[in-house]
SEBA-560191 format. One record per residue (C-alpha): x, y, z; residue number from 1. Coordinates in Angstrom, 1 decimal, decimal comma. Each point is the difference from the previous one (the first is absolute). Example, Ala and Ser with C-alpha at 12.3 -4.5 7.8 and 13.67 -1.06 7.14 Angstrom:
@east 12,3 | north -4,5 | up 7,8 | gupa 1
@east 1,4 | north 3,4 | up -0,7 | gupa 2
***
This chain:
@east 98,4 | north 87,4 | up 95,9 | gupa 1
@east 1,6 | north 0,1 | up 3,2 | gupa 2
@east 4,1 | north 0,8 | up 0,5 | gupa 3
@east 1,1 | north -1,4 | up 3,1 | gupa 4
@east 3,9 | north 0,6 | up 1,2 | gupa 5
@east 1,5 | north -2,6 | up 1,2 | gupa 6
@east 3,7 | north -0,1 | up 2,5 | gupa 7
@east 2,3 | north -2,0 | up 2,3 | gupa 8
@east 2,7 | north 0,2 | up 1,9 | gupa 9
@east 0,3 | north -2,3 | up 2,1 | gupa 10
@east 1,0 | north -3,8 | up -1,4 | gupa 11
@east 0,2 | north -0,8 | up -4,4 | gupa 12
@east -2,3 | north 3,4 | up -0,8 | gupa 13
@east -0,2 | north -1,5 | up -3,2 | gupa 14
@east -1,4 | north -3,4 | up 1,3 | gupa 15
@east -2,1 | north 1,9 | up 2,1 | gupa 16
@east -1,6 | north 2,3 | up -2,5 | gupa 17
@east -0,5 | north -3,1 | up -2,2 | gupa 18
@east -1,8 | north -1,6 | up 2,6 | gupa 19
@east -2,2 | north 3,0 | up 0,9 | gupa 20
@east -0,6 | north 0,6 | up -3,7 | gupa 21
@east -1,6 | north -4,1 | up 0,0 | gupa 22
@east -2,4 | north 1,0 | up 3,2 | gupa 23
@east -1,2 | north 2,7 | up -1,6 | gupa 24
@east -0,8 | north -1,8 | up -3,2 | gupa 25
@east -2,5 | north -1,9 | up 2,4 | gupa 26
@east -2,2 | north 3,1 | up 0,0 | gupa 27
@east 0,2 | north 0,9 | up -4,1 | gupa 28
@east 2,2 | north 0,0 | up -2,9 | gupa 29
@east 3,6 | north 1,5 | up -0,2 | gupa 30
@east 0,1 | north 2,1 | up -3,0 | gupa 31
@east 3,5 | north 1,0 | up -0,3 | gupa 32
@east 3,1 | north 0,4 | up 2,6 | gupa 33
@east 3,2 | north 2,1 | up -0,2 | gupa 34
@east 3,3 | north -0,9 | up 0,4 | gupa 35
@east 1,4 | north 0,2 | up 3,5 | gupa 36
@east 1,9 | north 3,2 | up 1,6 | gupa 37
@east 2,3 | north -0,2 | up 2,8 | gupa 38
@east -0,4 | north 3,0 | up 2,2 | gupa 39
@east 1,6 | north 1,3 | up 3,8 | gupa 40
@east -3,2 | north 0,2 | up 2,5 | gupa 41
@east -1,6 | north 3,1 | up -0,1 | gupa 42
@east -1,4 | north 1,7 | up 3,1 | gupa 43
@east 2,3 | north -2,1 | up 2,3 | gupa 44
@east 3,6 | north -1,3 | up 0,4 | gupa 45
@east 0,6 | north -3,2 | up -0,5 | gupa 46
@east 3,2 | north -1,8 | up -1,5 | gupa 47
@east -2,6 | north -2,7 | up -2,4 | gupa 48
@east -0,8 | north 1,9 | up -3,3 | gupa 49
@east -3,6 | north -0,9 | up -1,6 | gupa 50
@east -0,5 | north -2,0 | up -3,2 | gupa 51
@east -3,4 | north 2,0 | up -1,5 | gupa 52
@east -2,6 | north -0,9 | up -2,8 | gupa 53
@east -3,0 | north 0,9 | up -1,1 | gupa 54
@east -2,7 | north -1,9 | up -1,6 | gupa 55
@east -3,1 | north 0,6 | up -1,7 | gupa 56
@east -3,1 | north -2,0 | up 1,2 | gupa 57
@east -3,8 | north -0,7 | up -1,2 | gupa 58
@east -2,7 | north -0,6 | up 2,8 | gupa 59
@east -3,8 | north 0,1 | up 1,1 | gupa 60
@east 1,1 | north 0,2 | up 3,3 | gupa 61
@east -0,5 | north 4,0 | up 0,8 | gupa 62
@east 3,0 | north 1,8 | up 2,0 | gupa 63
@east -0,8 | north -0,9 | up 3,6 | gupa 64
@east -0,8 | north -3,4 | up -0,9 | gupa 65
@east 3,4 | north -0,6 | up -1,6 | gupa 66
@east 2,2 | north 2,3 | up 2,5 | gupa 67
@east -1,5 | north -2,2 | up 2,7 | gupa 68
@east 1,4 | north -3,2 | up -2,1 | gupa 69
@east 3,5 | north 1,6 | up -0,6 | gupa 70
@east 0,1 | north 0,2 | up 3,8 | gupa 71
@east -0,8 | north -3,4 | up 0,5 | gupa 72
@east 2,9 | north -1,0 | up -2,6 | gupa 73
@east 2,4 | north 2,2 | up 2,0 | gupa 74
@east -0,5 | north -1,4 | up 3,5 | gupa 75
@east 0,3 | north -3,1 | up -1,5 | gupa 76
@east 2,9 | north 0,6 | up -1,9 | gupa 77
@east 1,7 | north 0,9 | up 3,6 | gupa 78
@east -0,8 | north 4,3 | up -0,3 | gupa 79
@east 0,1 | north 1,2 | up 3,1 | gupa 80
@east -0,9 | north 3,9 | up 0,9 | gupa 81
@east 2,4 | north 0,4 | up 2,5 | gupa 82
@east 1,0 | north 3,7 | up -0,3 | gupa 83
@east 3,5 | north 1,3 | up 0,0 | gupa 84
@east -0,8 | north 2,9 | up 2,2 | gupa 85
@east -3,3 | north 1,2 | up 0,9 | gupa 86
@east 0,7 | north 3,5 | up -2,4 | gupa 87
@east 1,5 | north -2,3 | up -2,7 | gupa 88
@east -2,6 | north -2,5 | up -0,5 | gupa 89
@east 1,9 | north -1,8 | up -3,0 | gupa 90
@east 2,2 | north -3,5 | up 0,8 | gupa 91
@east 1,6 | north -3,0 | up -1,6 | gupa 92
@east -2,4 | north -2,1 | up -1,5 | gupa 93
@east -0,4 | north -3,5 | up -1,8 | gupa 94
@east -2,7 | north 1,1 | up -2,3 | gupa 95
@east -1,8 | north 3,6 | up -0,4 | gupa 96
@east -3,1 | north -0,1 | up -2,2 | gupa 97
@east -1,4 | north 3,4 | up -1,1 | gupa 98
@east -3,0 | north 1,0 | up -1,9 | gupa 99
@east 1,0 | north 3,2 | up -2,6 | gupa 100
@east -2,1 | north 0,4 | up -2,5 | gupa 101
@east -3,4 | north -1,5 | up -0,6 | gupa 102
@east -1,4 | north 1,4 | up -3,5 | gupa 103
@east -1,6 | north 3,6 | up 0,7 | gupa 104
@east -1,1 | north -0,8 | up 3,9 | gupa 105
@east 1,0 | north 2,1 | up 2,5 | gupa 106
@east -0,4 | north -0,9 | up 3,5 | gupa 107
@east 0,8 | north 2,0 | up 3,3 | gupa 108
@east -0,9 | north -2,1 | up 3,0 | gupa 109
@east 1,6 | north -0,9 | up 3,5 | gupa 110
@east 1,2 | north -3,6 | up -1,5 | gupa 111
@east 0,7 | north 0,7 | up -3,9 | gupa 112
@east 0,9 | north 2,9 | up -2,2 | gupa 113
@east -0,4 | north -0,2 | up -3,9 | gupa 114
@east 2,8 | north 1,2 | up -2,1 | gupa 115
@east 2,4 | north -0,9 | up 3,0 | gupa 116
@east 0,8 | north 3,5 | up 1,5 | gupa 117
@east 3,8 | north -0,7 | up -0,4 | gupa 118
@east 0,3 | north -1,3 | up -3,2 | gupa 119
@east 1,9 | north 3,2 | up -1,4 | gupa 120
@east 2,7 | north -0,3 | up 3,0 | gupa 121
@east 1,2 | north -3,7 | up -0,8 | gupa 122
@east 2,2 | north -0,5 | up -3,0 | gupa 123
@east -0,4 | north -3,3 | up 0,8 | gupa 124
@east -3,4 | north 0,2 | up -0,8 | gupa 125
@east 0,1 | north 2,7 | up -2,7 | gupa 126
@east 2,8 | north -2,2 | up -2,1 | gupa 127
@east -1,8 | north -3,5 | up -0,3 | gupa 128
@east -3,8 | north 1,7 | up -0,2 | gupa 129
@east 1,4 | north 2,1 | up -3,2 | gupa 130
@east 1,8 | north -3,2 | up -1,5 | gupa 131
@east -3,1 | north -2,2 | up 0,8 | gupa 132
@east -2,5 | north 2,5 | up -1,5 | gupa 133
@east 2,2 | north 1,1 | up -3,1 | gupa 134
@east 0,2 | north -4,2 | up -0,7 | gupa 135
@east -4,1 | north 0,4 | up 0,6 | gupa 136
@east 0,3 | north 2,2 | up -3,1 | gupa 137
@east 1,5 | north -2,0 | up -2,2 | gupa 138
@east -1,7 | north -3,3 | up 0,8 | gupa 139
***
């Protein structure tokens, strides 16, 4: 199982996370998502706040495979990676797609790193992954 984190801040996040949520459902099967979680940017200034979710997702495709598809849904959901600042590297967004988790994989490479190496930073992140996975429980 897969947990990808999902935010928006730029237009109806929770439109946009709906939306993403659908394109992804293209490449396996949504297993469960938590509830949304409105959040200031982190690692930047901006005056949008973030609307944040996580899902949990079932796939064949293997991590590079489906991290190259969740780049193709954000360019075409508008992403751009135009950078605040060249030291910041963080900026408004319309959709941000982020693979967390994936089972017990871990990956270090130049284009994907598995657990996400910030996961324990992001409350936003934190929040919704212990919701979703303590629903996983139960279910």
């Amino acid at each position: 199982m897969v947990f990808i984190g999902l935010g928006s801040n730029l237009g109806n996040g929770p439109a946009l996370l709906r939306e993403a949520t659908g394109r992804l459902a293209t490449y396996g099967t949504v297993v469960g998502e938590s509830g949304y979680v409105e959040s200031d940017p982190w690692g930047f200034e901006s005056p949008y706040r973030f609307t944040n979710a996580v899902i949990a997702f079932e796939t064949r495709l293997l991590p590079l495979e489906l991290l190259a598809h969740t780049q193709r849904i954000e360019r075409e959901m508008g992403r751009t990676h135009k950078r605040v600042s060249d030291e910041e590297g963080y900026s408004n967004r319309t959709i941000d797609i982020d693979l967390l988790l994936w089972d017990d994989i871990f990956m270090d490479t130049p284009q994907l790193r598995l657990p996400h190496p910030r996961i324990q930073d992001r409350t936003f992140v934190t929040e919704p992954l212990a919701e979703l996975k303590a629903w996983l429980e139960m279910n």
